[in-house]
Rosetta silent file (secondary structure, phi, psi, omega in degrees, C-alpha in Angstrom):
SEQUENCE: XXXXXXXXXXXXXXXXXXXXXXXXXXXXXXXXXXXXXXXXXXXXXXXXXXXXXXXXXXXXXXXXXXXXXXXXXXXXXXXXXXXXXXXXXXXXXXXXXXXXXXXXXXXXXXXXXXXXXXXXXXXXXXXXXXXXXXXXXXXXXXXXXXXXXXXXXXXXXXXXXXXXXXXXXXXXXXXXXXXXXXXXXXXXXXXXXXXXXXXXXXXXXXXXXXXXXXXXXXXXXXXXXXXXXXXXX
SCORE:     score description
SCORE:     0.000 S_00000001
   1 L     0.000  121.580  166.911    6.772   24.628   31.520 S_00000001
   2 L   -77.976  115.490  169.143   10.254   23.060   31.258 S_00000001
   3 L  -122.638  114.301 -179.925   11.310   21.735   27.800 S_00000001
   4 L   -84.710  129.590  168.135   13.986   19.412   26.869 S_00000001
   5 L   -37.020  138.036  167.188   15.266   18.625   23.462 S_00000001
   6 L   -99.781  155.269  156.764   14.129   14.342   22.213 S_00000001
   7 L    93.871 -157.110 -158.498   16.040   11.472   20.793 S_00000001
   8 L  -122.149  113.514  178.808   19.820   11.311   21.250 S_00000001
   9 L  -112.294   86.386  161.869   22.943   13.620   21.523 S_00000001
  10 L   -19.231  150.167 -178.015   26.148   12.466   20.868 S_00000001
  11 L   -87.248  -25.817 -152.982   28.519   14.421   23.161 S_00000001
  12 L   -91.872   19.946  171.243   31.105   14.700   20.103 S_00000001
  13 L  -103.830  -56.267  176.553   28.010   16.802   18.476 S_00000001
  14 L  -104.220  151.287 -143.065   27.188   19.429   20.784 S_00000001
  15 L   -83.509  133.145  164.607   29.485   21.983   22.997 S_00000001
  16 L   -44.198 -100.015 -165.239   29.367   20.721   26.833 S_00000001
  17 L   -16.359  -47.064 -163.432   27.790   24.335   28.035 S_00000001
  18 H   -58.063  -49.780  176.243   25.379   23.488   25.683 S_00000001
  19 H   -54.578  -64.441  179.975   24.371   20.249   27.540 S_00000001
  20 H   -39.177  -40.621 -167.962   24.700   21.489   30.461 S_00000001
  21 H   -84.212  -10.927  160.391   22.108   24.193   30.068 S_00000001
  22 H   -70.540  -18.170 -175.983   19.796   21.698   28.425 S_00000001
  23 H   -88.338  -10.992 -169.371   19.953   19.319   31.695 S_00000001
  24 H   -53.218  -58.626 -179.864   19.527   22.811   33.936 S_00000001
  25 L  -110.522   52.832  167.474   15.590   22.496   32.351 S_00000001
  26 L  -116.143   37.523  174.351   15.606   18.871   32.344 S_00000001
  27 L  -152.043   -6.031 -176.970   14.930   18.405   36.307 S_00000001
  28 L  -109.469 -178.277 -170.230   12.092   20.155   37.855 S_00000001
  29 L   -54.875  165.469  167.665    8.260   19.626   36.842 S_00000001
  30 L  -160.678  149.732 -167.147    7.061   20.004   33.246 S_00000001
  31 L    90.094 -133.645  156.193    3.462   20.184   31.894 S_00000001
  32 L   -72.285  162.914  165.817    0.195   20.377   33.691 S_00000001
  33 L   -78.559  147.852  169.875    0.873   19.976   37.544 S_00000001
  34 L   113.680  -25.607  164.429    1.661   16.893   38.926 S_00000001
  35 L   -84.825  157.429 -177.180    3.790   15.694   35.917 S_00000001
  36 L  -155.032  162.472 -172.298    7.347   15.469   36.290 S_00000001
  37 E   -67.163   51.984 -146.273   10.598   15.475   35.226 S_00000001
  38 L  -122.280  121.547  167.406   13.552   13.594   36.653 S_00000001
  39 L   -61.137  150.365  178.569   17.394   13.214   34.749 S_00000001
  40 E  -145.797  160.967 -162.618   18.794    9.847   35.574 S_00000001
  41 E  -130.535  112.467  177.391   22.526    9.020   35.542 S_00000001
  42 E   -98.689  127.537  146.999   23.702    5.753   34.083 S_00000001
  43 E  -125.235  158.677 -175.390   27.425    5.047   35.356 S_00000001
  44 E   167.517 -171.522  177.272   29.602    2.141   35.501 S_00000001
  45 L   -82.137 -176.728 -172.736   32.513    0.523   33.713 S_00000001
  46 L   -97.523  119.688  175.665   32.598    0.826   29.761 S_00000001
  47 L    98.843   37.415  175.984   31.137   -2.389   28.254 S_00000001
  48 L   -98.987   -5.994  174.629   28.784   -3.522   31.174 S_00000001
  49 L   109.012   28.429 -166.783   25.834   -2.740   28.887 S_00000001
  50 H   -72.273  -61.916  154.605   25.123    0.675   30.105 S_00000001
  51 H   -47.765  -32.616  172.758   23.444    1.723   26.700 S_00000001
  52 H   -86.240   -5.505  170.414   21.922   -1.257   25.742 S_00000001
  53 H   -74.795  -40.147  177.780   19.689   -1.165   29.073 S_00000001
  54 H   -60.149  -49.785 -168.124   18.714    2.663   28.055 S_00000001
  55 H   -79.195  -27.988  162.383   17.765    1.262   24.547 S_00000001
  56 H   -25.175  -91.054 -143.396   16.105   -2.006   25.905 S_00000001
  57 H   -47.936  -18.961 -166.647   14.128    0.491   28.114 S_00000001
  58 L  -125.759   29.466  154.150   13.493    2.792   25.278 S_00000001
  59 L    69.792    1.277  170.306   11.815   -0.215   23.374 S_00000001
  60 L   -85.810   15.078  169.372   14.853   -0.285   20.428 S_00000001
  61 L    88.617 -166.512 -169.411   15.717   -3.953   21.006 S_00000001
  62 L  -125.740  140.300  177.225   18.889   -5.096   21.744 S_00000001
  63 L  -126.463  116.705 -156.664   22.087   -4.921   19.344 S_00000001
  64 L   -51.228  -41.042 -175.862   24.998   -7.354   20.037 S_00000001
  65 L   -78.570  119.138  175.230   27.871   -4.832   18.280 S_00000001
  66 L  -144.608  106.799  169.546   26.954   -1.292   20.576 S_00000001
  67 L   -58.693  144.900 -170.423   29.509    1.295   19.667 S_00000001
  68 L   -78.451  130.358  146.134   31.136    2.520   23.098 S_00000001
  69 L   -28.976  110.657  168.156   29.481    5.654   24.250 S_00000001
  70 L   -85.346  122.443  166.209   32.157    9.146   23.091 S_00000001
  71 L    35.795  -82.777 -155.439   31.830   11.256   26.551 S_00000001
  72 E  -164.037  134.850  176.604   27.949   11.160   26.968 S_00000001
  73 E  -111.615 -154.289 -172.312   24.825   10.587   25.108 S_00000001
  74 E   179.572  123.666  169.120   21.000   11.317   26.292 S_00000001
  75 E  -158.884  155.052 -170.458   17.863   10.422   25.326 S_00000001
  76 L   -80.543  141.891  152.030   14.163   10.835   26.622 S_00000001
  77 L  -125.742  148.064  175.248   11.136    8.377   27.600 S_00000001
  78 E  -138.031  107.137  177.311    7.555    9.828   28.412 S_00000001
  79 E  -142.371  179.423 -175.259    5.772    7.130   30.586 S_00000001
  80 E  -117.399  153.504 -175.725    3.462    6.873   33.623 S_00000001
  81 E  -141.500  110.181 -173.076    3.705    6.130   37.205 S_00000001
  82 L    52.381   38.915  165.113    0.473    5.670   39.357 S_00000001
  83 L    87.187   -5.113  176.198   -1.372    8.073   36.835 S_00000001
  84 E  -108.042  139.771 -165.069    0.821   10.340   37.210 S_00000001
  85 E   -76.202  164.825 -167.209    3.049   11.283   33.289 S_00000001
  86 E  -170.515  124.212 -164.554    6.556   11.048   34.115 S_00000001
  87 E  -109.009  115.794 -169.549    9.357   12.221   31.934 S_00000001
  88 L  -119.782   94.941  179.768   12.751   10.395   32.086 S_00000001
  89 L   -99.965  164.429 -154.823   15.449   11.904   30.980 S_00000001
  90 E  -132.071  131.851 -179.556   18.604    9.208   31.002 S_00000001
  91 E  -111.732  110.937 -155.423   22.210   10.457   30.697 S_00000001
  92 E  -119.479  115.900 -158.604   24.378    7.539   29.729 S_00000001
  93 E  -114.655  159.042  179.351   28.097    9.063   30.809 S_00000001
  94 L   -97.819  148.571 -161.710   30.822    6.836   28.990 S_00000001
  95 L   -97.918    0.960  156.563   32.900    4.810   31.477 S_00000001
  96 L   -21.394  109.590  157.155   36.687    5.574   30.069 S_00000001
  97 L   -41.059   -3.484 -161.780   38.842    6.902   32.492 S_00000001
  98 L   -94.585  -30.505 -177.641   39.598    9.147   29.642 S_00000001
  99 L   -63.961  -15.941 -150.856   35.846   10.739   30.288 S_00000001
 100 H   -48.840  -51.015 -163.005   36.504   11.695   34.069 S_00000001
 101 H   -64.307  -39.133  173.827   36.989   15.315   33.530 S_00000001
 102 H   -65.165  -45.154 -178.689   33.381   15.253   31.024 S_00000001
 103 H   -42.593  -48.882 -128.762   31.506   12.934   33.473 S_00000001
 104 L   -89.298   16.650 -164.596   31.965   15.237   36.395 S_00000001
 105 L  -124.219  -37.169 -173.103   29.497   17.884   34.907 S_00000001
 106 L  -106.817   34.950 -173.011   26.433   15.825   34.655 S_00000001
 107 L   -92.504  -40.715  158.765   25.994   14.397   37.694 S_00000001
 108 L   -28.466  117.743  155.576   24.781   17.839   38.901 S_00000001
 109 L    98.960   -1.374  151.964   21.049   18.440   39.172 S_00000001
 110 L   -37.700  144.571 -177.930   20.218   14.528   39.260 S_00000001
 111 L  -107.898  -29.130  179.271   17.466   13.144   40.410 S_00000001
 112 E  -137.652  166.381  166.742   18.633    9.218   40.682 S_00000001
 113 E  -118.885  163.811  174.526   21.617    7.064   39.525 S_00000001
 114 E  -146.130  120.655 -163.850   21.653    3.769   37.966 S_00000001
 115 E  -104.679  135.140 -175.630   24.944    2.209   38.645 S_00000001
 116 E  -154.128  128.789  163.231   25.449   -0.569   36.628 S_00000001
 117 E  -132.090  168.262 -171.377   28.136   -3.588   36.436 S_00000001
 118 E   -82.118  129.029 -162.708   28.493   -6.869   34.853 S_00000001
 119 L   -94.751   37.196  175.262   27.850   -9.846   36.699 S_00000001
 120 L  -132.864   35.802 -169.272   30.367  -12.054   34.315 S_00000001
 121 L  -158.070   51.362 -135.129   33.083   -9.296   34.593 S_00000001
 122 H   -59.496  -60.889  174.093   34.044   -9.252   38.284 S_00000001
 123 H   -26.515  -33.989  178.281   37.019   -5.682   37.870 S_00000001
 124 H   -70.186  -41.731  158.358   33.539   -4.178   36.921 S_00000001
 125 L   -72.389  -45.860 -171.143   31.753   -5.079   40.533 S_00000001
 126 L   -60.140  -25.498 -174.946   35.015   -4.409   42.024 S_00000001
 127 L   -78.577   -7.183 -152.022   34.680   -0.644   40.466 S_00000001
 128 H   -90.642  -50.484  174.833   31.143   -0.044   41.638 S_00000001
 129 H   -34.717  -55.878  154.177   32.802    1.839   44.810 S_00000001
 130 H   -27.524  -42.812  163.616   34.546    3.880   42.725 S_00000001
 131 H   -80.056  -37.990  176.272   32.139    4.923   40.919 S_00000001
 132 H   -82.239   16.586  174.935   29.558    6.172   43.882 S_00000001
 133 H   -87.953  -51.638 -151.686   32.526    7.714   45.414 S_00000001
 134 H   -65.040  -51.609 -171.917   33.334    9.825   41.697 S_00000001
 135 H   -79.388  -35.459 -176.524   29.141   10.805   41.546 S_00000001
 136 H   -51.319  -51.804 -175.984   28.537   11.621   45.597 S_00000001
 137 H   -51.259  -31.865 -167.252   31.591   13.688   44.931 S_00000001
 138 H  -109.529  -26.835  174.036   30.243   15.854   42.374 S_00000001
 139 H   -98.603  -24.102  151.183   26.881   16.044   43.606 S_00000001
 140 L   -46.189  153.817 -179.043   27.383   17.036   47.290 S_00000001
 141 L   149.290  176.496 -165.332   28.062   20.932   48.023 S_00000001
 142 H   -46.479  -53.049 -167.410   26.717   23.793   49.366 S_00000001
 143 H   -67.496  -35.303  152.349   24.227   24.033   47.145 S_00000001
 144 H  -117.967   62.458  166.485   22.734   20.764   47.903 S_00000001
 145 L   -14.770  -48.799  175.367   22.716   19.352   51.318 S_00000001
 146 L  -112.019   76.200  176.853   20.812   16.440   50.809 S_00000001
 147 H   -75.744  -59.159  160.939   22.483   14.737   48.269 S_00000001
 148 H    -4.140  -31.344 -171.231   22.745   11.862   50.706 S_00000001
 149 H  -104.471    2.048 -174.624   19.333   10.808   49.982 S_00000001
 150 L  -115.984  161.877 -141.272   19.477   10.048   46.414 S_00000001
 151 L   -83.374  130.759 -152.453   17.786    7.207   44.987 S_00000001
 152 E  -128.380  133.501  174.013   20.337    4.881   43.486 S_00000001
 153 E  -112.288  120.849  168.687   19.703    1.764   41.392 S_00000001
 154 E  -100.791  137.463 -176.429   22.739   -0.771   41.686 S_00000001
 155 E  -154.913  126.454  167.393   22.152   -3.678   38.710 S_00000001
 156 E  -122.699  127.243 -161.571   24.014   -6.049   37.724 S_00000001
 157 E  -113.081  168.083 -167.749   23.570   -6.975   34.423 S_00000001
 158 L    89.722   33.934  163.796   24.591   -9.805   31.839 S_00000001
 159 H   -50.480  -63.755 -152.128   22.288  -12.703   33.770 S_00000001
 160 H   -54.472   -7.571 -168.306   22.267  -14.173   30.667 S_00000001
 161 H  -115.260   -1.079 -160.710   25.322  -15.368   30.411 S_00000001
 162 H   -51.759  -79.525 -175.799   26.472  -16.106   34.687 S_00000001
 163 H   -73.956   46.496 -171.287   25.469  -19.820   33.831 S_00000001
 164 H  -100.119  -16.894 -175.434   26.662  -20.343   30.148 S_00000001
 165 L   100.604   -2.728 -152.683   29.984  -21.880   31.701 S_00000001
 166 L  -122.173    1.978  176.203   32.278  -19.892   29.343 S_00000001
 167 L  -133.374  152.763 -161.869   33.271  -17.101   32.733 S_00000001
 168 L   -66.070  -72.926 -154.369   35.151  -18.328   35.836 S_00000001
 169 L  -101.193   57.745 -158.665   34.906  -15.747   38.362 S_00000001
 170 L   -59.552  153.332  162.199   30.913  -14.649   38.185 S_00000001
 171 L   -97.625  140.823  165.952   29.616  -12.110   40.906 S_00000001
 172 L   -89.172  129.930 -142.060   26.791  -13.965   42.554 S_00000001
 173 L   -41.625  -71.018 -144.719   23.211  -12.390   43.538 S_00000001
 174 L   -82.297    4.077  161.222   23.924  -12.090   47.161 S_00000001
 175 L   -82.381  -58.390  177.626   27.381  -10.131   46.734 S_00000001
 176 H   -31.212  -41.565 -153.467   25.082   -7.556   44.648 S_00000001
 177 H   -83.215  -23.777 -171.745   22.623   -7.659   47.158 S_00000001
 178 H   -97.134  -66.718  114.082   25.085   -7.286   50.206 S_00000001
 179 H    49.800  -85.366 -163.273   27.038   -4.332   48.119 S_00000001
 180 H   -54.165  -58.619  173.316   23.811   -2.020   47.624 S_00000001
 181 H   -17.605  -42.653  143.374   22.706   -3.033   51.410 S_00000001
 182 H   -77.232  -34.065  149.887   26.020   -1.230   52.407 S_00000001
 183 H   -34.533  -47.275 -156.395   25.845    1.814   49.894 S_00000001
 184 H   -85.351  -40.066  157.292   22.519    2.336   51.661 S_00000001
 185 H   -36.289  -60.116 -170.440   23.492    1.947   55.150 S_00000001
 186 H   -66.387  -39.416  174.160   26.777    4.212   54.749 S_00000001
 187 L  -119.027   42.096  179.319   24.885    6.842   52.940 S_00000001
 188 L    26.197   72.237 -164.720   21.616    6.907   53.965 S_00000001
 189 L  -137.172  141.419 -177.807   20.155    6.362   50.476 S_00000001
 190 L   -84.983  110.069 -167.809   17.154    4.368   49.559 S_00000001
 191 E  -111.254  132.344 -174.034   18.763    1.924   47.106 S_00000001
 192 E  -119.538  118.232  112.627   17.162   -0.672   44.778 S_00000001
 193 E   -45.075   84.273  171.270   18.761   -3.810   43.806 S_00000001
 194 E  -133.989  157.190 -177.031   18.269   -5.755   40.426 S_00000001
 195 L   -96.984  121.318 -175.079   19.619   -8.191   38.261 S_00000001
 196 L  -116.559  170.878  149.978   19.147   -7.471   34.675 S_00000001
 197 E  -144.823  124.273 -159.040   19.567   -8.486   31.245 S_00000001
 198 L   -95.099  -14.065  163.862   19.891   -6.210   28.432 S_00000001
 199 L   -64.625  -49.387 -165.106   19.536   -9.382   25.759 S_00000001
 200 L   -98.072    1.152 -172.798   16.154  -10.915   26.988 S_00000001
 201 L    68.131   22.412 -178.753   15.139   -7.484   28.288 S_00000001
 202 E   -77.996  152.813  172.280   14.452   -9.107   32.105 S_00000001
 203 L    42.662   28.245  166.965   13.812   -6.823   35.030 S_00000001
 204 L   -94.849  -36.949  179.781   14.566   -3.690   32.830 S_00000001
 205 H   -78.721  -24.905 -173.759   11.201   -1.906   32.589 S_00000001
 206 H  -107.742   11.758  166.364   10.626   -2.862   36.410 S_00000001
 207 H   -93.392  -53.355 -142.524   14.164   -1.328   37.530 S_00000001
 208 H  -104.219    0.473  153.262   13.180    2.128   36.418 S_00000001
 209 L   -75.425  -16.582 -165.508    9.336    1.774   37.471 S_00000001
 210 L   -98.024   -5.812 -161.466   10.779    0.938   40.817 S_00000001
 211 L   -91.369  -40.407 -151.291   13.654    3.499   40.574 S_00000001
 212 L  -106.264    7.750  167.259   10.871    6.177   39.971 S_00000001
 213 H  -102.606   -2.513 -141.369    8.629    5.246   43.013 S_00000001
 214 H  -129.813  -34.800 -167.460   11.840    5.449   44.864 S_00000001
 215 H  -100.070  -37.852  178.629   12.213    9.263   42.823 S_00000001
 216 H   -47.915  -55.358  174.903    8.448   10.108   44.158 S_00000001
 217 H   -20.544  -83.336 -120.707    9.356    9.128   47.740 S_00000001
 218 H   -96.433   16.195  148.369   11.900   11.124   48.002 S_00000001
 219 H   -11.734  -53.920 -142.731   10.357   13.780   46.413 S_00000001
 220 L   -88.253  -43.840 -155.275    8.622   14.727   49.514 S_00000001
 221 L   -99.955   -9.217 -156.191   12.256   14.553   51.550 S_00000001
 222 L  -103.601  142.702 -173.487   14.548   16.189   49.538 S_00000001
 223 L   -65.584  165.465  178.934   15.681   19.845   50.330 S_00000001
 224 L   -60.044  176.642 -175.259   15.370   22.728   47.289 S_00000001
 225 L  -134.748  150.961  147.885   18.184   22.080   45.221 S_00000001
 226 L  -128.865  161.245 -157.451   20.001   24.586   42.570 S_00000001
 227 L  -101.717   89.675  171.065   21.935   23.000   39.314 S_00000001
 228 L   -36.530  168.173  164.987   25.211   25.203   38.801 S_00000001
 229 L  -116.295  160.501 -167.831   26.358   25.892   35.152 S_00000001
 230 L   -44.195  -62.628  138.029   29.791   24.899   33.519 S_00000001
 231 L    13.449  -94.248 -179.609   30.475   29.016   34.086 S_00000001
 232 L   -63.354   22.193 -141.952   30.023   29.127   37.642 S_00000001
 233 L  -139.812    0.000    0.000   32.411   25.858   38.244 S_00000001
């Protein structure tokens, strides 16, 4: 049995090694058999709503003032997926350029990302390359061959506001949709597209059931993996 620490851990609480060795037995099975485990990776720019989709998702509403993520928080959901329990834990890395050097540690030992930009904040869409270049980078290596394969949710969030009138240069569905469409192509990754809102809570509970039938797949495909520690870096 694998056991992870609940609720939420400021990074400015606890020592990075520390994390790290809590996400080491955050990623493999946990329980009876057949339940399972799988760290998720939130990345993106800082103030696309990266945290308020993890607390939508984790049923705490929505709060218009949401202090910016310090280097990385974490927190747990325990839900089900075709009968089978399923443990999520979600790593919400802060999106500072100031973070780079903290980010680059917990990307290791993922099982999916959830890439997420603003669709009233276009410098944020323009960034989303950036970003799956900075996690492919840290999760490819020796150690894991098929990094290639892993299941990536691109979302662009802030629907609520594309048609209030009050932002110019909106990204529209079908850039999103031709964006992941090429992520998936280039890297042979089974990629899910959705449009969210972290206000009215749309298409947030049914990105990360579809992200985790998407984590089942590729269960099945993906080679063993091992998670270095900060130490061995």
């Amino acid at each position: 049995m694998f056991i992870c620490l609940g609720g939420i851990v400021p990074y400015n609480n606890i020592q990075v090694e520390s994390i790290i060795n809590i996400q080491e037995l955050c990623v493999m099975t946990f329980g009876v058999p057949g339940d399972r485990t799988y760290k998720l990776v939130l990345i993106g720019d800082g103030a696309v709503g990266k945290t308020s989709i993890r607390e939508r998702y984790l049923g705490r509403g929505f709060k218009r003032s949401q202090l910016a993520t310090i280097g990385v928080d974490f927190a747990q959901k325990y839900t089900s997926y075709g009968g089978v329990n399923v443990r999520h834990i979600i790593w919400d890395l802060a999106g500072q350029p100031s973070y780079a050097s903290v980010r680059r540690h917990y990307y290791q030992g993922s099982s999916a990302i959830l890439l997420v930009y603003s669709v009233v904040e276009r410098e944020s869409f323009d960034n989303a390359t950036k970003w799956l270049v900075e996690a492919h980078k840290h999760l490819r290596g020796a150690d894991w061959s098929g990094w290639q394969g892993l299941p990536t949710a691109v979302i662009g969030n802030k629907i609520d506001l594309r048609d209030s009138g009050e932002f110019e240069d909106v990204v529209e569905t079908l850039e999103g949709h031709a964006f992941a469409e090429y992520f998936a192509e280039r890297l042979d990754a089974p990629v899910l597209y959705k449009e969210t809102s972290a206000l009215t809570g749309e298409n947030i509970n049914d990105t990360f059931s579809e992200l985790t039938g998407l984590m089942f797949e590729a269960d099945g495909k993906r080679p063993p993996r091992t998670v270095k520690s900060a130490n061995e870096e």
